[in-house]
N, CA, C and O atoms as CSV, one atom per row, in Angstrom:
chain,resi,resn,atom,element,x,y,z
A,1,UNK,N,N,9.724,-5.090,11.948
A,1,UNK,CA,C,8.683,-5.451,12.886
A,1,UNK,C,C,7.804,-4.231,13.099
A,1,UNK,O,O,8.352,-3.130,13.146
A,2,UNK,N,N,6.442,-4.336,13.235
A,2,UNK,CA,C,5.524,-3.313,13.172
A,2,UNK,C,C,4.423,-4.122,14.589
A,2,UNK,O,O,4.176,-5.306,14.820
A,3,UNK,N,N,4.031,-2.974,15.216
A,3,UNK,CA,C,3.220,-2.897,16.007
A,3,UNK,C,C,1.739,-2.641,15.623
A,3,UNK,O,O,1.513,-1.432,15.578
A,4,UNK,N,N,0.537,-3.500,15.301
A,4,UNK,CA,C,-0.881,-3.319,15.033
A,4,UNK,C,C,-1.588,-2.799,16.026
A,4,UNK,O,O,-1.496,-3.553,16.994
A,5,UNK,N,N,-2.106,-2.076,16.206
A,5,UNK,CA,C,-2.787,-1.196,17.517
A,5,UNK,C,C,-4.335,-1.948,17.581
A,5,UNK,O,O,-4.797,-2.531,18.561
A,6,UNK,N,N,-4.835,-1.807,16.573
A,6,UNK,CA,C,-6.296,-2.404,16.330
A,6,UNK,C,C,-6.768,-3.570,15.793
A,6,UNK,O,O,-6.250,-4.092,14.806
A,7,UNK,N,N,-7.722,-4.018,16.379
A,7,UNK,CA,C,-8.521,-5.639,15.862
A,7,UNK,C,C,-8.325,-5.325,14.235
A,7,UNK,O,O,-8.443,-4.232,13.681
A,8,UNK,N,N,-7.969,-6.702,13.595
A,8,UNK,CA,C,-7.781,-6.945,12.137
A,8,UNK,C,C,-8.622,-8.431,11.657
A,8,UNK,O,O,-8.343,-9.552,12.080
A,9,UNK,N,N,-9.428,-8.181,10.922
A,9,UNK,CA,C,-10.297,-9.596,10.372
A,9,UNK,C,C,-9.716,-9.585,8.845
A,9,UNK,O,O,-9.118,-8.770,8.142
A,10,UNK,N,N,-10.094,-10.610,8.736
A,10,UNK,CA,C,-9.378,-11.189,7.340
A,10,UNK,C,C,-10.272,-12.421,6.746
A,10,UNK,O,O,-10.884,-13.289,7.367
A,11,UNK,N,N,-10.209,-12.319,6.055
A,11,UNK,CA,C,-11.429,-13.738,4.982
A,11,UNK,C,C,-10.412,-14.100,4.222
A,11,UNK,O,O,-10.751,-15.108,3.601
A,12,UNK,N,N,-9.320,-13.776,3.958
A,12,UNK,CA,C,-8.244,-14.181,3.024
A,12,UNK,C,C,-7.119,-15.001,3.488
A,12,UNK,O,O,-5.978,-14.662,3.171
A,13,UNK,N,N,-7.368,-16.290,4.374
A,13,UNK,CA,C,-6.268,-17.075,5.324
A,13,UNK,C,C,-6.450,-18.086,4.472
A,13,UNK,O,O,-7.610,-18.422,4.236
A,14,UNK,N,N,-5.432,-18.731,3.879
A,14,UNK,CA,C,-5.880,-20.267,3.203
A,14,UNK,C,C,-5.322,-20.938,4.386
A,14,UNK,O,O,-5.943,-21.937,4.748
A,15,UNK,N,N,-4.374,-20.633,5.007
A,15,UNK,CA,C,-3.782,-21.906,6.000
A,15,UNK,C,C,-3.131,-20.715,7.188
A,15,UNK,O,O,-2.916,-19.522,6.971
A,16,UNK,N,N,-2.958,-21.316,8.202
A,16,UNK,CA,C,-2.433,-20.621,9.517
A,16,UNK,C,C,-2.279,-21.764,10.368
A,16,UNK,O,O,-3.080,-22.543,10.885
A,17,UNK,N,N,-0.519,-21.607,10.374
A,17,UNK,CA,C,-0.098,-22.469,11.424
A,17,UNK,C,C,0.141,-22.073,12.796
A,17,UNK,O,O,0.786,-21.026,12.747
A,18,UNK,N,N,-0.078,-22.420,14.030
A,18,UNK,CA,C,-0.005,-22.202,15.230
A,18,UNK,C,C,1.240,-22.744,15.597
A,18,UNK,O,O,1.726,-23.749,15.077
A,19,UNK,N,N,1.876,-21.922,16.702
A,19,UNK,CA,C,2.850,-22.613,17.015
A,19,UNK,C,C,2.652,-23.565,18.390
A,19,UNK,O,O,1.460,-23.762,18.152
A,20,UNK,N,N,2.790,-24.037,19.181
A,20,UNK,CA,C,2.486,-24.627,20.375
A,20,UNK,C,C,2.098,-24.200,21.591
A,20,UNK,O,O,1.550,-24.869,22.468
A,21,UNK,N,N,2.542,-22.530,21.625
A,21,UNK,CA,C,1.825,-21.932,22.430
A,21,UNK,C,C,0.579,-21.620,22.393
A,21,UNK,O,O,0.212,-20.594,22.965
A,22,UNK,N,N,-0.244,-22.356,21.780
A,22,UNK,CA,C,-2.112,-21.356,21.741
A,22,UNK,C,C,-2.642,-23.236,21.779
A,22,UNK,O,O,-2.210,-24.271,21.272
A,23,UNK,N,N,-3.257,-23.035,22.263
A,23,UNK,CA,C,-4.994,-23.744,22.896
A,23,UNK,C,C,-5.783,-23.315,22.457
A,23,UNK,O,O,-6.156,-22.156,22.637
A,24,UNK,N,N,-6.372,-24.284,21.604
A,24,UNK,CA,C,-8.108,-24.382,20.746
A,24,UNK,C,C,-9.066,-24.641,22.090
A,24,UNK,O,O,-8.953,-25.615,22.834
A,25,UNK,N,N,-9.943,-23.658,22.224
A,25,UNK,CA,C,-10.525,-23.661,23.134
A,25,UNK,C,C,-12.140,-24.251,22.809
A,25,UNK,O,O,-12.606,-25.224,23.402
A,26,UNK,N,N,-12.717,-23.645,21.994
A,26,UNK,CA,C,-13.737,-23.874,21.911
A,26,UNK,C,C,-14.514,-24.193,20.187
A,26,UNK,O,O,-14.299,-23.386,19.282
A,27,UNK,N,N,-15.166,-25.122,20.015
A,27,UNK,CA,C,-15.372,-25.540,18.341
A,27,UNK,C,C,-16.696,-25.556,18.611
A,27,UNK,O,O,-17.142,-25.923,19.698
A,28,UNK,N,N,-17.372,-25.179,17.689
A,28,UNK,CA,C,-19.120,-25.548,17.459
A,28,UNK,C,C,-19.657,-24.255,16.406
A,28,UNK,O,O,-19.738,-23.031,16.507
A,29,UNK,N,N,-19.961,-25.258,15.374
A,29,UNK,CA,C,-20.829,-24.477,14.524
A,29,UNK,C,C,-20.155,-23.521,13.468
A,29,UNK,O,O,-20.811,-22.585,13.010
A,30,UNK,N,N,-18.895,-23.736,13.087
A,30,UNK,CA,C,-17.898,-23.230,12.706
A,30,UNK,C,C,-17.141,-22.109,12.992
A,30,UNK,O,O,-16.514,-21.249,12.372
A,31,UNK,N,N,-17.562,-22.577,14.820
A,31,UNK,CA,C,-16.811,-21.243,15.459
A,31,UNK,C,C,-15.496,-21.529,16.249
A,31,UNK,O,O,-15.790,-22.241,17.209
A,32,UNK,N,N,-14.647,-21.352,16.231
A,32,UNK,CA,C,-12.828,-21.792,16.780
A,32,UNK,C,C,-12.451,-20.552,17.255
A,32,UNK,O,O,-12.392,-19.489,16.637
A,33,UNK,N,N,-12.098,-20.886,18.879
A,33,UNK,CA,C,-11.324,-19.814,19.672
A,33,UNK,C,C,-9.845,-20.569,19.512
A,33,UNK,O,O,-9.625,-21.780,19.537
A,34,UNK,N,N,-8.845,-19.407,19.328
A,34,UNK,CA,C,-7.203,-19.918,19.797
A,34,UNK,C,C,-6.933,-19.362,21.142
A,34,UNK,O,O,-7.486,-18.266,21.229
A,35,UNK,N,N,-6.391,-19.636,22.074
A,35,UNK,CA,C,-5.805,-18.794,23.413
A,35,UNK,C,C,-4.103,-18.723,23.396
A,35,UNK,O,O,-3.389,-19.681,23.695
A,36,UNK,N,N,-3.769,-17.814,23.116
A,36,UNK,CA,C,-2.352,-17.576,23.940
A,36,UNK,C,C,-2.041,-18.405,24.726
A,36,UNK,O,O,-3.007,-18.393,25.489
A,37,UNK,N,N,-1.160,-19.355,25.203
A,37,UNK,CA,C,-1.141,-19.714,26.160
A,37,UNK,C,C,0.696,-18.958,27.274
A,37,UNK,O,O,1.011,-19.068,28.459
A,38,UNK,N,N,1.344,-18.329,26.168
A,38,UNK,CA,C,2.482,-17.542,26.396
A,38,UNK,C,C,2.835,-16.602,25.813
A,38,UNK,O,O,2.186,-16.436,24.780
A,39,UNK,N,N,3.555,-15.909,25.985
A,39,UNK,CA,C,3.806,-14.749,25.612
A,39,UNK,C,C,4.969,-14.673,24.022
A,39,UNK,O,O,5.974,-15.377,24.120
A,40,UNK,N,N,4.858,-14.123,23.107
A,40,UNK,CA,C,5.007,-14.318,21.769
A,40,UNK,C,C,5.087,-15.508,21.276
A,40,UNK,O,O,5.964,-16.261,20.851
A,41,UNK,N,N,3.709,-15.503,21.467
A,41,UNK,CA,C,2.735,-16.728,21.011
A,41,UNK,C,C,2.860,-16.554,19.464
A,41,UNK,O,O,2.551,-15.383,19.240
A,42,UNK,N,N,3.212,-17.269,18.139
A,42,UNK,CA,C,3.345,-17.054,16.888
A,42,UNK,C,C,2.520,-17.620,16.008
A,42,UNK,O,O,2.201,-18.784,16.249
A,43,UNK,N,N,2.036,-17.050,14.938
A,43,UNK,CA,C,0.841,-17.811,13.813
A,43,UNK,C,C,1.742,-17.379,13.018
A,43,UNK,O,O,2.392,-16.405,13.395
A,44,UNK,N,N,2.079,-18.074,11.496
A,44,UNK,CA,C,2.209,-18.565,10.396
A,44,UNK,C,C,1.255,-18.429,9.348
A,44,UNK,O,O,0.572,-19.386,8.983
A,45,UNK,N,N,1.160,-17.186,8.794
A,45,UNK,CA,C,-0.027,-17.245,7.427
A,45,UNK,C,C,-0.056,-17.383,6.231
A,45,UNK,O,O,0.483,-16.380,5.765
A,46,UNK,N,N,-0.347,-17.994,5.492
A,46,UNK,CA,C,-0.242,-17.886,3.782
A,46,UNK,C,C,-1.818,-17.271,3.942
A,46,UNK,O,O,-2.761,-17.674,4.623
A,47,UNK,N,N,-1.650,-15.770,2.736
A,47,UNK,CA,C,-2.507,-14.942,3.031
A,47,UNK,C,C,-2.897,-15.238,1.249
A,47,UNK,O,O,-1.922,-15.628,0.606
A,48,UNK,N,N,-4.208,-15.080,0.457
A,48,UNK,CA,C,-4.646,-15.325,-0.771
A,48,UNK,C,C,-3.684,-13.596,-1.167
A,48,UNK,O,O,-3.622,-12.560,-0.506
A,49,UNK,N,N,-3.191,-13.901,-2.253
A,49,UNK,CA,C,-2.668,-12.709,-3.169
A,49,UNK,C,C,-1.262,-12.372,-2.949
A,49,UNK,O,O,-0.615,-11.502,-3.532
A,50,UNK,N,N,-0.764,-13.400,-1.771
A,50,UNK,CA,C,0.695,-12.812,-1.326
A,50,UNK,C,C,1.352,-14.309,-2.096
A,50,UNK,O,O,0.862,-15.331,-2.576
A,51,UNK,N,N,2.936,-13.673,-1.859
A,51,UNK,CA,C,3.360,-15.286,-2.406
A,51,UNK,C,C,4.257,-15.670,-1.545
A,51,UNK,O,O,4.748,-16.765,-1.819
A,52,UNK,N,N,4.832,-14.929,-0.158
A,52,UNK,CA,C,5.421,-15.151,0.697
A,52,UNK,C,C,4.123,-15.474,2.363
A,52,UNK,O,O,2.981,-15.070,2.583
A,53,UNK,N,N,4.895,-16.188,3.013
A,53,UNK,CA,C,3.955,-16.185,4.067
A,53,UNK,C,C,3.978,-14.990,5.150
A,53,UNK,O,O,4.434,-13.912,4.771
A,54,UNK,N,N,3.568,-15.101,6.323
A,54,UNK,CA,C,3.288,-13.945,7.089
A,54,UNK,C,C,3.417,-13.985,8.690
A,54,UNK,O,O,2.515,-14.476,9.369
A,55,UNK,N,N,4.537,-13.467,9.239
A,55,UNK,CA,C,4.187,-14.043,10.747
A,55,UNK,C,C,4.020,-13.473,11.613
A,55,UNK,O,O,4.548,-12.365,11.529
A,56,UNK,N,N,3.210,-13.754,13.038
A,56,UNK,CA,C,2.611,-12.419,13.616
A,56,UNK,C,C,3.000,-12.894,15.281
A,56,UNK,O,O,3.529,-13.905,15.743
A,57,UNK,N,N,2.575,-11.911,15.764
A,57,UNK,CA,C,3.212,-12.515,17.628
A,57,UNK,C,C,2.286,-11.713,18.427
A,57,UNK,O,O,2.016,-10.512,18.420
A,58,UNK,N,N,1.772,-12.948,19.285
A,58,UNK,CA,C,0.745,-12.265,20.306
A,58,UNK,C,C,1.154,-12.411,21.752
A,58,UNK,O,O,2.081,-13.128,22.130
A,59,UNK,N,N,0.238,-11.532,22.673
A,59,UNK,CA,C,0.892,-11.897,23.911
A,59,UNK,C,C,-0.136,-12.943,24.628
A,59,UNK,O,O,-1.301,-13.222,24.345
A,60,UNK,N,N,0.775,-13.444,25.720
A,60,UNK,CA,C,-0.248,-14.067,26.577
A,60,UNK,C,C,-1.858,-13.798,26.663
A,60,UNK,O,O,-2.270,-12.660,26.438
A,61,UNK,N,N,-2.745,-14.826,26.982
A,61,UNK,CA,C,-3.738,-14.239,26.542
A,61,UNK,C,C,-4.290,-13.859,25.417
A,61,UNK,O,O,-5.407,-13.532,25.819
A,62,UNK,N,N,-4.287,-13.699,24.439
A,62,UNK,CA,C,-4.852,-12.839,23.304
A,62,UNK,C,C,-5.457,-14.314,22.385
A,62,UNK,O,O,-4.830,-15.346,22.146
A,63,UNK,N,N,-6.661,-14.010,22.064
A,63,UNK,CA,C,-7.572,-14.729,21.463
A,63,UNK,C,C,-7.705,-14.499,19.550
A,63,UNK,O,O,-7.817,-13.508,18.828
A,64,UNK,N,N,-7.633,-15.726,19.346
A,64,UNK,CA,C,-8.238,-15.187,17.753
A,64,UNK,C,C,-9.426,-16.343,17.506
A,64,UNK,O,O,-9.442,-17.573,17.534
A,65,UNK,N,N,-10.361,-15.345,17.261
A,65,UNK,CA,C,-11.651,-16.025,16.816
A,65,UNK,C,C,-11.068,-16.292,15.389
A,65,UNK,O,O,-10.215,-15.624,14.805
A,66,UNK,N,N,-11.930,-17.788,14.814
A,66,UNK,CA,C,-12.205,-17.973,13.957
A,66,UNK,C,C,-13.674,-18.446,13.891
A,66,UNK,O,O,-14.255,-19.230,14.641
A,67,UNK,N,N,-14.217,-17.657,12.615
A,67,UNK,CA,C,-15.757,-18.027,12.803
A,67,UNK,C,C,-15.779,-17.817,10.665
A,67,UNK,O,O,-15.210,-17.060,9.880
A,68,UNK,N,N,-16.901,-19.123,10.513
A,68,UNK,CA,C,-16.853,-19.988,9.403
A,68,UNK,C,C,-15.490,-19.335,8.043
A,68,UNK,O,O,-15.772,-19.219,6.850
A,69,UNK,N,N,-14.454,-19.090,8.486
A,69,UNK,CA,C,-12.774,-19.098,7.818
A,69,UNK,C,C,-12.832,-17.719,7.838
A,69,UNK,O,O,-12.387,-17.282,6.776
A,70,UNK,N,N,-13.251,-16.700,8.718
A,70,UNK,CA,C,-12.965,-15.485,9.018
A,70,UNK,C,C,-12.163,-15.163,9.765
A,70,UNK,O,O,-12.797,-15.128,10.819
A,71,UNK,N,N,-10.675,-14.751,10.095
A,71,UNK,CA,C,-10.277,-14.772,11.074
A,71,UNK,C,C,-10.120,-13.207,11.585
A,71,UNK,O,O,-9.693,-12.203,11.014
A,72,UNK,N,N,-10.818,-13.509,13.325
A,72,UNK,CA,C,-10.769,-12.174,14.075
A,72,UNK,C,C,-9.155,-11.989,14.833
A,72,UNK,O,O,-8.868,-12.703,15.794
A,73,UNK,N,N,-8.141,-10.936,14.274
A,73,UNK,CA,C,-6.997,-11.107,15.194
A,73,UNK,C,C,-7.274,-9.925,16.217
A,73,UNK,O,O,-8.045,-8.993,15.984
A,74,UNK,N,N,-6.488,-10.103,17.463
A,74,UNK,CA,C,-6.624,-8.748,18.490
A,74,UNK,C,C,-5.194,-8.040,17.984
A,74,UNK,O,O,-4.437,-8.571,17.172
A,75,UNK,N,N,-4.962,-6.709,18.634
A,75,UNK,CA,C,-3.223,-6.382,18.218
A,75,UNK,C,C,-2.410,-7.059,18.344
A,75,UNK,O,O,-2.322,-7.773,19.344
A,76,UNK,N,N,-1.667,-7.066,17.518
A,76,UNK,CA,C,-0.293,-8.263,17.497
A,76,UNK,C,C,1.246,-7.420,16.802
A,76,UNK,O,O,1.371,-6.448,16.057
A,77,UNK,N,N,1.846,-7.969,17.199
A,77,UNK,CA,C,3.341,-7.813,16.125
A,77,UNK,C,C,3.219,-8.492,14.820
A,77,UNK,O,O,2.783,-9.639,14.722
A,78,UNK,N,N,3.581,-7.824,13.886
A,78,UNK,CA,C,4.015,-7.894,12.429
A,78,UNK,C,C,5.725,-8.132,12.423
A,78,UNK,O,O,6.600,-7.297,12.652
A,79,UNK,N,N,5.852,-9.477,12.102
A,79,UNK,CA,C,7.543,-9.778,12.433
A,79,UNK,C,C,7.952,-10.151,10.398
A,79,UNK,O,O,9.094,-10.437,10.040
């Protein structure tokens, strides 16, 4: 497990599963907010070039923009 200190964007997400803790907040124009809604809140990534997937943990609160399949993450855990 690794600790990310700094915002990380990525263009390379083919799929990202949410787990039940995060709320789609806002859609328009190919712009998608996620919200935390608890604390190690978890996404699921198949990342282009990897062949294993990827899973990450946010806290309460913490937002990931998606804007037209860019995804903006804030710091998170690397699990």
């Amino acid at each position: 497990m690794a600790l990310v200190f700094n915002h990380t964007v990525s263009n390379r997400i083919l799929l990202a599963t949410f787990s039940r803790s995060w709320k789609r907040q806002k859609v328009s124009d190919g712009h998608v907010v996620y919200m935390a809604t608890a604390n190690k809140a978890t996404v699921v990534l198949l990342v282009s070039g990897m062949k294993k997937t990827v899973k990450r943990e946010f806290p309460r609160g913490a937002r990931i923009f998606v804007v037209n399949g860019t995804f903006h993450f804030p710091p998170h855990i690397r699990l």
